[in-house]
Backbone as CSV, one residue per row, in Angstrom:
resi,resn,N_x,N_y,N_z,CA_x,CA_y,CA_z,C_x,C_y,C_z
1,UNK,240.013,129.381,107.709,240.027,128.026,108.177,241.063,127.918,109.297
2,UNK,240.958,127.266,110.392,241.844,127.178,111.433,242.660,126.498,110.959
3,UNK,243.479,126.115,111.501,245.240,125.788,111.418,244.867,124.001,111.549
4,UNK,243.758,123.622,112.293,243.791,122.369,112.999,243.237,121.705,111.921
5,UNK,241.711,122.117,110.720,241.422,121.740,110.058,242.369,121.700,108.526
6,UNK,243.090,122.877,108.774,244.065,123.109,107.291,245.055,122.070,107.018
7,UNK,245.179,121.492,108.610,246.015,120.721,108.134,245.919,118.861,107.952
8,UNK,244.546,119.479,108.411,243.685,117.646,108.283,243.445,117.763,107.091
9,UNK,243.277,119.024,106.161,242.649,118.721,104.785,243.981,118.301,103.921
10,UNK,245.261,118.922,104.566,246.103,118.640,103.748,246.781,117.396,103.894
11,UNK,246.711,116.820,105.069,246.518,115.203,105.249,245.768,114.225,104.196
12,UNK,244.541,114.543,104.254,243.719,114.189,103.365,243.323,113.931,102.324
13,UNK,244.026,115.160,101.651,244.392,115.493,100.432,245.724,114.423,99.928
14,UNK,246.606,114.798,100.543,247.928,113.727,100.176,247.376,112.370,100.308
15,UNK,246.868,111.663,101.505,246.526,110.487,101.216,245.892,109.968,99.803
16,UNK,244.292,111.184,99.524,243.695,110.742,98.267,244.566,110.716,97.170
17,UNK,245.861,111.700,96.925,246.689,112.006,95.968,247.482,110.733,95.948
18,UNK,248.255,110.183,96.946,248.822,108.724,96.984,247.872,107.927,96.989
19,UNK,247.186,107.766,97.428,246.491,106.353,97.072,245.821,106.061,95.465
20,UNK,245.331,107.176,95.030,245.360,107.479,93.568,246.130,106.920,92.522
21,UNK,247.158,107.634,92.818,248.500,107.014,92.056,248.974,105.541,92.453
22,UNK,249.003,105.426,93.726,249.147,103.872,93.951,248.497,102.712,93.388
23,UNK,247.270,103.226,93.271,245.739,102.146,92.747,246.308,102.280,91.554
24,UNK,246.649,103.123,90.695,247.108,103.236,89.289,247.835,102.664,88.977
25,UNK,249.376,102.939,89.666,250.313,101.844,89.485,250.245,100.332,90.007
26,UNK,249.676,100.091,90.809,249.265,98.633,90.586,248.036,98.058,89.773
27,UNK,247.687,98.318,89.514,246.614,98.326,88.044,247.726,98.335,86.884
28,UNK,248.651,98.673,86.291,249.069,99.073,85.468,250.200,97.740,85.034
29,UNK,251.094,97.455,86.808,251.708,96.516,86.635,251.042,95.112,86.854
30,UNK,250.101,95.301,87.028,249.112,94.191,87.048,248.549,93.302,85.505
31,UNK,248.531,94.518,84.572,248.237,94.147,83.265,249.774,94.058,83.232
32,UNK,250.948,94.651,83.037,251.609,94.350,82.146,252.429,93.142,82.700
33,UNK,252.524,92.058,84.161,252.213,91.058,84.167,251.930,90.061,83.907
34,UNK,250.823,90.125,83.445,249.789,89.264,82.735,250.054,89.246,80.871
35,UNK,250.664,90.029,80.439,250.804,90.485,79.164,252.498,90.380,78.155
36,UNK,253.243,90.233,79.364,254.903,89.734,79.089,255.487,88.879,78.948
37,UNK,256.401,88.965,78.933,257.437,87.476,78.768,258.180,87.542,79.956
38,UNK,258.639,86.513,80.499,259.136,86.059,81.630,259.853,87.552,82.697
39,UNK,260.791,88.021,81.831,261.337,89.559,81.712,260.308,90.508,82.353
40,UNK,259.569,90.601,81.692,258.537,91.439,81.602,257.639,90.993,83.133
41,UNK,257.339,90.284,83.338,257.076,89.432,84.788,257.662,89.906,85.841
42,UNK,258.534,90.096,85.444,260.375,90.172,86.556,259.340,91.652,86.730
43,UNK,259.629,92.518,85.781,259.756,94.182,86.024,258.245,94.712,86.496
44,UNK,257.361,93.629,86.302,256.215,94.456,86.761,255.959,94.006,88.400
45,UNK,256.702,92.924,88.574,256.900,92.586,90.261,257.593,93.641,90.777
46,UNK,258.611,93.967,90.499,259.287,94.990,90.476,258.461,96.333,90.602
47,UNK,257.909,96.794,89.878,256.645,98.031,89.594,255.867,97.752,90.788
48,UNK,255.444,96.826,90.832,253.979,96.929,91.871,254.546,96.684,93.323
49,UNK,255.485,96.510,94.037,256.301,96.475,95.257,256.954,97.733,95.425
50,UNK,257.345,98.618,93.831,257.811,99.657,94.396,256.760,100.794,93.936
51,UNK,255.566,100.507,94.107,254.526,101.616,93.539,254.202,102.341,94.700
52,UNK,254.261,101.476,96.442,253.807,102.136,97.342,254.970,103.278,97.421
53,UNK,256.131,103.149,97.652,257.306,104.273,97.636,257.031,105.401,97.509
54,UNK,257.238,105.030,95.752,257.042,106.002,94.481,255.968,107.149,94.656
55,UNK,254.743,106.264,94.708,253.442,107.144,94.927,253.483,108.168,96.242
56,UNK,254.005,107.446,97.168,254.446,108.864,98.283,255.390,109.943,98.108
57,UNK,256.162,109.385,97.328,256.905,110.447,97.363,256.667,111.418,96.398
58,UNK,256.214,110.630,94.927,255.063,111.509,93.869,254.035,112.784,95.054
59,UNK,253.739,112.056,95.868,252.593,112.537,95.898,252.573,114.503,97.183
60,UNK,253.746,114.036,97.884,254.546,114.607,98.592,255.017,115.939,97.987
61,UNK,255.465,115.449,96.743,256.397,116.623,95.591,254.819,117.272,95.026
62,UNK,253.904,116.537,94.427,252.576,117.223,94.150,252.301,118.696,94.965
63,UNK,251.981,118.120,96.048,251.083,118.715,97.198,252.201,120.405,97.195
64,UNK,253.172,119.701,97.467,254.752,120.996,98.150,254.393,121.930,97.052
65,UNK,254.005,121.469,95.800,254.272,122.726,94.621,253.573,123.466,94.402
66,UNK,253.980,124.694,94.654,252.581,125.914,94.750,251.506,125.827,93.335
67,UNK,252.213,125.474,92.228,251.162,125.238,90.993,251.951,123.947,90.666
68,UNK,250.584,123.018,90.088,251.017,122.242,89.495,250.417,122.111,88.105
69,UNK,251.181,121.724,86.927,250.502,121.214,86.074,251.035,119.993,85.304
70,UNK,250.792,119.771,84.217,250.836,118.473,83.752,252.257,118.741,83.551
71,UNK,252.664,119.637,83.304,254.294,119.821,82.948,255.238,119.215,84.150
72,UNK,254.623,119.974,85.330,255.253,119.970,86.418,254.968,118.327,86.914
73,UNK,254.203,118.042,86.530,254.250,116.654,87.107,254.713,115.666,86.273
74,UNK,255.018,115.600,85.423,255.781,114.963,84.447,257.137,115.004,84.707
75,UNK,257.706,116.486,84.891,258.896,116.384,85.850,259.422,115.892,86.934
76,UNK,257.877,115.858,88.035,258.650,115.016,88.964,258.339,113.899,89.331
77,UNK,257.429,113.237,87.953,257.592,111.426,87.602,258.980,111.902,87.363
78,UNK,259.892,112.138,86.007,261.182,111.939,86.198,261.909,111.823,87.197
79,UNK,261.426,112.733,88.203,262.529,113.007,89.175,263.140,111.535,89.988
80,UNK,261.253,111.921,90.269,261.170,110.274,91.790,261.634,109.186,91.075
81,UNK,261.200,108.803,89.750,261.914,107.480,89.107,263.111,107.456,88.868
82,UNK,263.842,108.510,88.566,265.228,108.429,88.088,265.871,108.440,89.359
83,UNK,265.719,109.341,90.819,266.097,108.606,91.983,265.668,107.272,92.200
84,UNK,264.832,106.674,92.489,264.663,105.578,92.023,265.659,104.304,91.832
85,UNK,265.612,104.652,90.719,266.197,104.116,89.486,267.955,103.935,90.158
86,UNK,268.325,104.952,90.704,269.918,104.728,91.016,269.692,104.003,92.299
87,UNK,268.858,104.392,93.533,268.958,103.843,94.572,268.883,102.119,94.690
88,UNK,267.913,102.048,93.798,267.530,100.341,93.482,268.174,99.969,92.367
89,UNK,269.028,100.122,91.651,269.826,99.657,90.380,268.371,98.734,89.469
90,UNK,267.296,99.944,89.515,266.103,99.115,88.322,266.890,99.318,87.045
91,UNK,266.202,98.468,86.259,266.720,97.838,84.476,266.243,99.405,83.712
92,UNK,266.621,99.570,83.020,266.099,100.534,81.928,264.787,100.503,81.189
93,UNK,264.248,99.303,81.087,262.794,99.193,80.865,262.050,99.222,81.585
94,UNK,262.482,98.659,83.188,261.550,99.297,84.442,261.068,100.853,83.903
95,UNK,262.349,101.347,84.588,262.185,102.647,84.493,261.267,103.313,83.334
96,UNK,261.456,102.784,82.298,260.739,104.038,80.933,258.747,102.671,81.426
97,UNK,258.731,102.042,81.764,257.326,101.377,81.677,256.742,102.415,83.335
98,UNK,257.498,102.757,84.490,257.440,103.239,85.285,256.466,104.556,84.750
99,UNK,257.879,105.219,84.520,257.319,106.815,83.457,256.561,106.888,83.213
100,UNK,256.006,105.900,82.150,255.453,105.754,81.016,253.650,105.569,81.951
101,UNK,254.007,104.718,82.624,252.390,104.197,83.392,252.389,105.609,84.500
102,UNK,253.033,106.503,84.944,252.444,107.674,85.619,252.390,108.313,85.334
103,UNK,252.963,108.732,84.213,252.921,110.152,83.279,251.326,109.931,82.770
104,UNK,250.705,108.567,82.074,249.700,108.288,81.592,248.191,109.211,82.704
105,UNK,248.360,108.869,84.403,247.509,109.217,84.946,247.586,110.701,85.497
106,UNK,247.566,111.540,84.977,247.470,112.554,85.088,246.613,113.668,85.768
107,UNK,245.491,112.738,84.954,244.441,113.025,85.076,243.458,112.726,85.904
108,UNK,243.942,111.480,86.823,243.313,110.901,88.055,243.871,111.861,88.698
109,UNK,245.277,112.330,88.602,245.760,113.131,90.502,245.379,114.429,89.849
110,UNK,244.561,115.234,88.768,244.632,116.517,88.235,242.928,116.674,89.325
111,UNK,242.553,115.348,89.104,240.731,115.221,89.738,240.438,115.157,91.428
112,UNK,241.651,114.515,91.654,241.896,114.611,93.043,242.331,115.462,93.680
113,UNK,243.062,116.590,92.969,243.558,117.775,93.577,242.457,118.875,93.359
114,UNK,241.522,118.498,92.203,240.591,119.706,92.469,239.755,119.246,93.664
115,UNK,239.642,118.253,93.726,239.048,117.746,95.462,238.814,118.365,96.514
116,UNK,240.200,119.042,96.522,240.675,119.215,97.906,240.298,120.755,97.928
């Protein structure tokens, strides 16, 4: 494959990989929204403003890693959230509902990477 297309696919690829995860995480803070107490309101506004970020930079760390698997990506949900997490002084329940809603899709960016 030439150099010119290798690297449109890998363009391509990252976009479908972020936008994936993005659609996810706003879906996610979208229900839990709708489903909280005032609190809970607060953190999923919170979630869905910082899902575009997150998901790039998720998606960035994906792509870079010569293998990925569910392990490895579970790690670097930790990673990106717990940076995160210090840069924006998020609450402690942000954070674990964060985790918690990307660790869940796994399996959307496992489908999108065989894609590519």
């Amino acid at each position: 494959m030439s150099k010119k297309k290798s690297l449109i696919h890998k363009t391509v690829s990252r976009v479908a990989v972020g936008t994936t995860i993005g659609a996810v995480l706003a879906a996610g803070a979208a229900a839990y929204f709708f489903t909280q107490t005032k609190s809970g309101k607060q953190a999923a506004k919170q979630i869905k403003t910082s899902a575009i970020g997150l998901s790039r930079e998720i998606s960035k760390r994906v792509q870079s890693a010569k293998k990925i698997s569910q392990s490895k990506y579970n790690d670097i949900v930790e990673e990106v959230v717990d940076e995160y997490a210090v840069q924006k002084k998020v609450g402690k329940h942000t954070v674990v509902a964060l985790k918690r809603d990307l660790k869940t899709h796994w399996r959307d960016v496992k489908r999108e990477l065989k894609k590519k």
